[in-house]
C-alpha positions, 0 to 999 in steps of 0.5 A: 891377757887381761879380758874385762867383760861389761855391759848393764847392771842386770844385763846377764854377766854372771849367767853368761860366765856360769855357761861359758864355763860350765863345761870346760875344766880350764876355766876357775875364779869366784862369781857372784850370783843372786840366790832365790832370795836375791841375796848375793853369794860367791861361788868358786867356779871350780869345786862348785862351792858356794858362801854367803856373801850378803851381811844378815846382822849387823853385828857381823864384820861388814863392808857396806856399799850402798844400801849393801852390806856385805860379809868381810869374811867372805871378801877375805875368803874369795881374795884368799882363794883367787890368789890360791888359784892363780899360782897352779899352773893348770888353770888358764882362765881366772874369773873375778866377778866383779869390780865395782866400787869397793875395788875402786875403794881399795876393799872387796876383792881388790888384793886379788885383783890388784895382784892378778893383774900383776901375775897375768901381765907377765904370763902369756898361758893365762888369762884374767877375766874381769866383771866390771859394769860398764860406767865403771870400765873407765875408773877401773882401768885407770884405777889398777893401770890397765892400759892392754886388755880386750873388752868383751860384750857377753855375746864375745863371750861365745868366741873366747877359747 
């Protein structure tokens, strides 16, 4: 089953993926947390490892978005690590957090994502969990063909087993 969850930008996603699944050791993927700072880094959920994700020079391999600026190599990591993830058997839940407009651009996390959702459709033990802003939900679904998924609020957050 493929779940996306939507709200606002800044309306608590992240933090609601961060204690939905704090507890639970079925549950793995990347977040995207703010630091102190309020630079953006990737956390693997499940080892609890975290890697800069905000560019500081411009000399580094970027993917720029806006007034972002975002390492490559740290998109290529948590693509790497996303799609590692989905081939064990023992994790039902795999977070992407989150599709936005590079995605929509075929950058940032779209390899994973494109490939996950091929795996997640034919597989009824796993499920995919999806962070897209709510006035991108429509682009993103028809941008990678999702035509069966369930969306979710961070208040149905609370009833997903």
């Amino acid at each position: 089953m493929i779940y996306i969850l939507t709200g606002a930008i800044r309306s608590g996603k992240t933090t609601a993926l961060l204690h939905w699944s704090k507890n639970r050791s079925n549950v793995d993927g990347v977040l995207c947390p703010d630091d102190a700072n309020g630079k953006r880094y990737f956390l693997k959920l499940k080892n609890k490892i975290i890697f800069k994700l905000e560019a500081e020079a411009e000399t580094e391999a970027i993917v720029a978005i806006g007034d972002f600026k975002f390492l490559r190599s740290a998109f290529n990591e948590a693509n790497d690590y996303l799609i590692l993830e989905a081939s064990k058997t023992e994790r039902q839940y795999l977070i992407i957090d989150e599709i936005g407009k590079l995605e929509l651009k075929n950058e940032g996390l779209h390899v994973s994502t494109k490939a996950l959702i091929s795996q997640i459709r034919s597989n009824d033990n796993k499920h995919l969990i999806l962070v897209v802003r709510a006035y991108l939900l429509d682009a993103v679904l028809e941008h990678y063909g999702i035509t069966e998924c369930s969306i979710l609020t961070t208040e149905d957050l609370k009833n997903l087993f």
